[in-house]
C-alpha positions in Angstrom: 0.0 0.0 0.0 1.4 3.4 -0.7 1.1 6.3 2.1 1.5 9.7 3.1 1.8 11.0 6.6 1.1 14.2 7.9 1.1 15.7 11.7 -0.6 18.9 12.1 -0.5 20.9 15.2 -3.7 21.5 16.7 -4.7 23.0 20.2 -0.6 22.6 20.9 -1.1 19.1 20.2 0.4 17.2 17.3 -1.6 14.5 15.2 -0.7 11.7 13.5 -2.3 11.6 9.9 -2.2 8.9 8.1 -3.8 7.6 4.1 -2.9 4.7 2.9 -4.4 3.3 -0.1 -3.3 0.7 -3.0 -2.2 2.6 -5.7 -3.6 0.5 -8.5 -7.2 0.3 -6.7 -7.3 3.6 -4.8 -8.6 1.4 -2.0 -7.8 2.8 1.2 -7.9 4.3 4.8 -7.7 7.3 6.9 -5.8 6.9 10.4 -5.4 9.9 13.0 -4.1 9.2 16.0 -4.1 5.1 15.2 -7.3 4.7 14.6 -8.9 4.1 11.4 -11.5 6.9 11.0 -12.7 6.3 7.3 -12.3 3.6 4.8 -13.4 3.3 1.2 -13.5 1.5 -2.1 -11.8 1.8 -5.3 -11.5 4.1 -7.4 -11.5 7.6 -5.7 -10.6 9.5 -9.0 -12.9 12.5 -9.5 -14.7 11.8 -6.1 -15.7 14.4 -3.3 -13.5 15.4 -0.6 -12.9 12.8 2.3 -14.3 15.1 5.5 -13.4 14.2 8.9 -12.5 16.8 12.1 -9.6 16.6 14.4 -10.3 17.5 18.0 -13.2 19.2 16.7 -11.4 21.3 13.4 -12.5 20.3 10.2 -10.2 18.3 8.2 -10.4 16.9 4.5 -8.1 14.9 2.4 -8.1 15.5 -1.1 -7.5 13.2 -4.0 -4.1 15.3 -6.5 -4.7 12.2 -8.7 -1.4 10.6 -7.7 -1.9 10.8 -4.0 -3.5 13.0 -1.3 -3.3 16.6 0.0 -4.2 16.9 3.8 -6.6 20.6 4.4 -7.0 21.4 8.2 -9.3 24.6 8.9 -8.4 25.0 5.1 -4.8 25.3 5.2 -2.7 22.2 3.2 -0.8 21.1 5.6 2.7 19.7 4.5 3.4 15.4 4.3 6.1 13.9 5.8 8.3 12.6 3.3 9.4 8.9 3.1 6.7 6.8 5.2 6.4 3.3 5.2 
């Protein structure tokens, strides 16, 4: 499965973001904090946002047709580079 990781800083807290999907499907799951918040099918091309809130912020991830862009209160928050 490929991922991305991301770990926003919210209320002085930091998160642990994480998409992992299979990149020939686009099969995949959303974990913040270690647990699996959203899950969904194949493919994701064109799809809406996926919406979810971190300690009550709103959130989305958003499909860039390769991978995914993590929005927190609207700002794109940077990945972490190399995750496995």
């Amino acid at each position: 499965m490929a991922n991305r990781m991301w770990t926003p800083n919210i209320g002085g807290k930091r998160h642990a973001v994480v998409a992992r999907w299979n990149p020939f499907t686009f099969a995949g799951e959303l974990v913040v904090n270690g647990v699996i918040v959203k899950s969904w099918g194949g493919p994701r091309l064109a799809k809406p946002d996926i919406n979810f809130q971190i300690e009550g912020h709103d959130a989305f991830l958003r499909n860039n047709l390769m991978s995914w862009d993590l929005f927190v209160d609207g700002e794109k928050i940077p990945h972490k580079q190399n995750v496995s």
